[in-house]
N, C-alpha and C positions, 0 to 999 in steps of 0.2 A: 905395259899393263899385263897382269898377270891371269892368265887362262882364267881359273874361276873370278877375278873382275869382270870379266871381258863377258862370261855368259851371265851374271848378275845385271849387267848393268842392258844387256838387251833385252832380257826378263822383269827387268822393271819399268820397262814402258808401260802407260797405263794403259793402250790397246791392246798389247800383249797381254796385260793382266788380266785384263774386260774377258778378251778370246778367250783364252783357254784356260781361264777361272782359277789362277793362281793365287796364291795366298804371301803377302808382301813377307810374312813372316817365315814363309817359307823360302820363299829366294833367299833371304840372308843367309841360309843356312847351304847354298847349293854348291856344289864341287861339282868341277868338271870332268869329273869319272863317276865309274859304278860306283854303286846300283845307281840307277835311275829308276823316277820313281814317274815319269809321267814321259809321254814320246818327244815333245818340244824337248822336255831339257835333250833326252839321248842325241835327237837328231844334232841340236844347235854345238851339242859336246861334241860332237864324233867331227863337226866341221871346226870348231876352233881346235880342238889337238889334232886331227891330221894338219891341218894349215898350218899348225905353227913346228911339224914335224917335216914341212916342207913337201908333204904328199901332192901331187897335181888335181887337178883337176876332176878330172876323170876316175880317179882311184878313188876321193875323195866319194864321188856319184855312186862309184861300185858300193863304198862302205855303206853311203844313205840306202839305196836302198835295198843291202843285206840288211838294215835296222827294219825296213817295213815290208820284209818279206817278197819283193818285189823280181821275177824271174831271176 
């Protein structure tokens, strides 16, 4: 499956939707790089391309949270 399937199709849950007030017509349109335009896509982005870039674990954690500012 390909990166932008992969964050479309956890984006379209209808919880996820409900949460964080996403608009169905918007995910169709969402890629898994910049810009990002809301924190869920960035965060969910920066975990499906390092993962599939083979990053650990842990690096992976450093990236999230240099996304939310986080020491």
């Amino acid at each position: 499956m390909e990166r932008n399937e992969i964050l479309r199709e956890i984006l379209s849950d209808p919880a996820i939707i409900e949460k964080y007030g996403l608009k169905e017509s918007h995910i169709k349109e969402l890629k898994a790089n910049p810009p990002y335009h809301q924190k869920i896509t960035e965060v969910l982005s920066v975990i499906i391309n390092e993962n599939d870039n083979h990053l650990n674990s842990s690096m992976i954690y450093k990236k999230i949270k240099k996304v939310h500012n986080i020491g």
